[in-house]
C-alpha positions as CSV (number, residue, x, y, z in Angstrom):
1,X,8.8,21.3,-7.3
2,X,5.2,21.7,-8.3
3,X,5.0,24.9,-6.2
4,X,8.3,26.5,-7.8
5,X,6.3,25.5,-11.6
6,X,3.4,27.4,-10.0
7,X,5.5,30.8,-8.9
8,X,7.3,30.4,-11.9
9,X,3.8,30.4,-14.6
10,X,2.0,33.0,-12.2
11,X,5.0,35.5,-12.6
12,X,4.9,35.0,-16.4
13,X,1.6,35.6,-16.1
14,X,2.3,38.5,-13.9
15,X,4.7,39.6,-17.3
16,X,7.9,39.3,-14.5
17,X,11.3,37.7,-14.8
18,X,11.3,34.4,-12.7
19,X,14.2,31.5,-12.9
20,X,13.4,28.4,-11.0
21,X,16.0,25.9,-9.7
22,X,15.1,22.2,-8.8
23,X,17.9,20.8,-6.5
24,X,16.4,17.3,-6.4
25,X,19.4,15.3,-5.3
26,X,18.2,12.1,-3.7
27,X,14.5,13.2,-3.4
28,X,13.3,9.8,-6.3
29,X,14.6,8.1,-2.5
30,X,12.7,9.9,-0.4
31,X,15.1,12.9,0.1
32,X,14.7,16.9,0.0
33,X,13.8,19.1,-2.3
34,X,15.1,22.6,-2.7
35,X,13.7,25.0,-5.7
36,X,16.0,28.5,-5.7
37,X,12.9,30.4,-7.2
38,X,13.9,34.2,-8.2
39,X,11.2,36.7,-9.4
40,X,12.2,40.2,-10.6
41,X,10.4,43.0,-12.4
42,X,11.1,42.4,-15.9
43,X,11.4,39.3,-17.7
44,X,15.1,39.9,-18.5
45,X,16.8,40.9,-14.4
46,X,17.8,37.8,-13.6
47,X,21.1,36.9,-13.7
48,X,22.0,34.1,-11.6
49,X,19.8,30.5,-11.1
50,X,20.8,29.6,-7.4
51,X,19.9,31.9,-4.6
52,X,23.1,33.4,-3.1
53,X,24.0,33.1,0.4
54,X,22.2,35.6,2.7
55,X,20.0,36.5,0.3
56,X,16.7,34.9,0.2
57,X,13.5,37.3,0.8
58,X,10.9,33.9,1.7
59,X,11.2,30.3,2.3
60,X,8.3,28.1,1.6
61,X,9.2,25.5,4.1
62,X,7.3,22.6,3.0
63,X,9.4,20.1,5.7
64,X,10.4,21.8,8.6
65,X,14.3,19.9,9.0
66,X,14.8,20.6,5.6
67,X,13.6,24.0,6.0
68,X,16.6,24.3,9.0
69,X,19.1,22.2,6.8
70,X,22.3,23.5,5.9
71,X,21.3,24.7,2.5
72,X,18.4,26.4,3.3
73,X,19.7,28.7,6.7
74,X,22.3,29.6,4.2
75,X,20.4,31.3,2.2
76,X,18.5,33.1,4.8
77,X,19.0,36.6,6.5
78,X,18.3,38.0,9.5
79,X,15.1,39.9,7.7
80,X,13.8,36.8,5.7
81,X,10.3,35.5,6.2
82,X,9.6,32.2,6.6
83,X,6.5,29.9,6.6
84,X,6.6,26.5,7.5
85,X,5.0,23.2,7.7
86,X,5.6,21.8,11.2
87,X,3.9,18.8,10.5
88,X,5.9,15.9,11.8
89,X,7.5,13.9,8.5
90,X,8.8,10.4,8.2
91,X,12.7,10.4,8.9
92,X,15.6,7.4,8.9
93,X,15.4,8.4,12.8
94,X,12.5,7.3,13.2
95,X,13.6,3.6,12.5
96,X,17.3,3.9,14.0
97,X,15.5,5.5,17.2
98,X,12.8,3.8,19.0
99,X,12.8,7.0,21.4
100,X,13.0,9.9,18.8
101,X,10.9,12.9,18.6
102,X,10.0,15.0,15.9
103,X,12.1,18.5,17.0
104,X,9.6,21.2,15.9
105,X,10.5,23.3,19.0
106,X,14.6,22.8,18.3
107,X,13.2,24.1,14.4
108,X,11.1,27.1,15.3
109,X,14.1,27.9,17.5
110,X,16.8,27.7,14.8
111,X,14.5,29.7,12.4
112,X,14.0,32.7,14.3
113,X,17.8,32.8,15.3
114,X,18.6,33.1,11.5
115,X,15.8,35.2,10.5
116,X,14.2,36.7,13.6
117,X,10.6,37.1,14.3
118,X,8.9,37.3,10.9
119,X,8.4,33.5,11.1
120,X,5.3,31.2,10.5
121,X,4.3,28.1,11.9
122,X,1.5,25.9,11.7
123,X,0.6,21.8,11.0
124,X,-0.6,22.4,7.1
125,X,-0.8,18.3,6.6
126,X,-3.3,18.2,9.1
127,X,-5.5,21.3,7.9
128,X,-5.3,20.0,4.7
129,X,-6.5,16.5,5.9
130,X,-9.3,18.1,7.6
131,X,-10.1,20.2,4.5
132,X,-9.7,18.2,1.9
133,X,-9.2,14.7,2.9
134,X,-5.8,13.9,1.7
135,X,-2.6,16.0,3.3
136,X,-0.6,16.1,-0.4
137,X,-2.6,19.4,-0.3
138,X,-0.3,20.8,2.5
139,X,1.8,23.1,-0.2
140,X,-0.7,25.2,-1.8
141,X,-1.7,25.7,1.8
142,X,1.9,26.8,2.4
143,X,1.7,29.0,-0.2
144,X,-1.3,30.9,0.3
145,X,-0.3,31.3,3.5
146,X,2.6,33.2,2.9
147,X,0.6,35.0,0.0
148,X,-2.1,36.4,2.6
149,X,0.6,37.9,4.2
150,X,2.3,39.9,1.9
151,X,5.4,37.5,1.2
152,X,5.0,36.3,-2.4
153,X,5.0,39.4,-5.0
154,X,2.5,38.1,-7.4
155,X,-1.1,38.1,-8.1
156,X,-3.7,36.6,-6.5
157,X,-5.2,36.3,-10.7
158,X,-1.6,35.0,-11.5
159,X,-1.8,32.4,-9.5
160,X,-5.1,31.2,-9.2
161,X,-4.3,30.9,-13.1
162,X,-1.6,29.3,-12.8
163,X,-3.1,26.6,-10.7
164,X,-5.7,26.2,-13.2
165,X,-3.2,25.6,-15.9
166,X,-1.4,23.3,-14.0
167,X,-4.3,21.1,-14.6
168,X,-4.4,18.3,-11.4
169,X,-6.7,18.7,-8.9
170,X,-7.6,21.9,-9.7
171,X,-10.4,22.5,-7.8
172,X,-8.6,20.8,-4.4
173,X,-5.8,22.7,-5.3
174,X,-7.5,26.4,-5.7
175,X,-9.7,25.4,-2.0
176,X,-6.2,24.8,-0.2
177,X,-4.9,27.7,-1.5
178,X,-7.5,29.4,-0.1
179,X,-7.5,27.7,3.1
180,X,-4.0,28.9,3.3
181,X,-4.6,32.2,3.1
182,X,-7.6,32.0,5.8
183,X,-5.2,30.4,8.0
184,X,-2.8,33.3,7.9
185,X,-5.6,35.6,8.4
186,X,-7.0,33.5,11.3
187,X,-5.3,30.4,12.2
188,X,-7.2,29.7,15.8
189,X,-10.9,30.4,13.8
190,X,-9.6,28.3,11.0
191,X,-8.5,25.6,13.4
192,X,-11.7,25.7,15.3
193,X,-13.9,25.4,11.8
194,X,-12.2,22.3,11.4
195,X,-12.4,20.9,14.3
196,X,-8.1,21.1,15.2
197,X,-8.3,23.0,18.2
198,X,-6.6,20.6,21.6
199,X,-9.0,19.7,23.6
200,X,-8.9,21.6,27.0
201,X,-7.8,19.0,29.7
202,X,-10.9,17.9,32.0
203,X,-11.1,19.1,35.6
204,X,-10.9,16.3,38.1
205,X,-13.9,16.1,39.5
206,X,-14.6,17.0,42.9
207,X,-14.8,14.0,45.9
């Protein structure tokens, strides 16, 4: 919800139409969130407040199941772009399943079949951990990740101001923006600055 506030302020900043949609459903229970967030040229193009099916340009995956929920694959297109937190989150599974396993593979997988190639990945909780010491700073990353690569038609002014005007954490929330867009510039550098690269298996050593 906070990013779709931030979209929505940087496009009026940008002087462009924006509608933002909160779908909150059970999310005060620990549930999803989905924000239909339209941007257009002029303040008065939009029509409609929830994305129509087939016809989203991005998703901001903050949660990678929900990103490959129902909902959300149909509003995508084969064409979309997608970036996505594949940080493993807390699910009922987890308790009903001694054995489970976050499915990040099964997700990447689904994504691309919808949408193709033009898809993002990467573990923004635990670059924003690194960075910043607390991984509620994982969705600005998001953001300026997809920002750094084209995805988000607004300002890089607009939405620095906008984060500013927001008014929490401003200075946390500017940095992991910015580490956002360095990871989409560079994600194996900015993995190795913080220290995220795997560590290369040992070689046995010789008898």
């Amino acid at each position: 919800m906070t990013i779709g506030a931030l979209l929505g302020m940087a496009a009026h900043i940008d002087g462009k139409g924006v509608s933002v949609l909160d779908v909150t459903g059970l999310a005060q229970k620990g549930g999803a969130v989905a924000s239909h967030i339209q941007l257009s040229a002029q303040p008065d193009s939009t029509c409609a407040t929830r994305i129509p099916v087939a016809s989203a340009d991005l998703l901001l995956g903050c949660d990678a199941i929900v990103s490959t929920g129902t909902e959300a694959l149909a509003s995508l297109r084969l064409g979309s772009k997608a970036v996505v937190n594949i940080s493993p989150m807390p699910t009922a599974a987890m308790i009903k399943q001694a054995n489970w396993h976050f499915p990040s593979d099964a997700c990447k997988q689904t994504l691309k079949s919808v949408v193709g190639e033009e898809c993002a990945f990467f573990n923004a909780n635990a670059i924003a951990l690194a960075a910043l010491g607390d991984a509620i700073y994982a969705n600005p990353l998001v953001l300026g990740y997809a920002w750094q690569k084209g995805w988000v038609p607004l300002s890089l002014h607009a939405l620095q101001e906008a984060i500013t005007l927001n008014g929490v954490a401003v200075t946390e929330n500017q940095a992991a923006f910015h580490w956002g867009r360095q990871a989409a510039h560079n994600l194996s550098a900015t993995l190795a600055t913080l220290d995220l690269l795997p560590t290369p298996p040992q070689a046995a050593p010789s008898s």
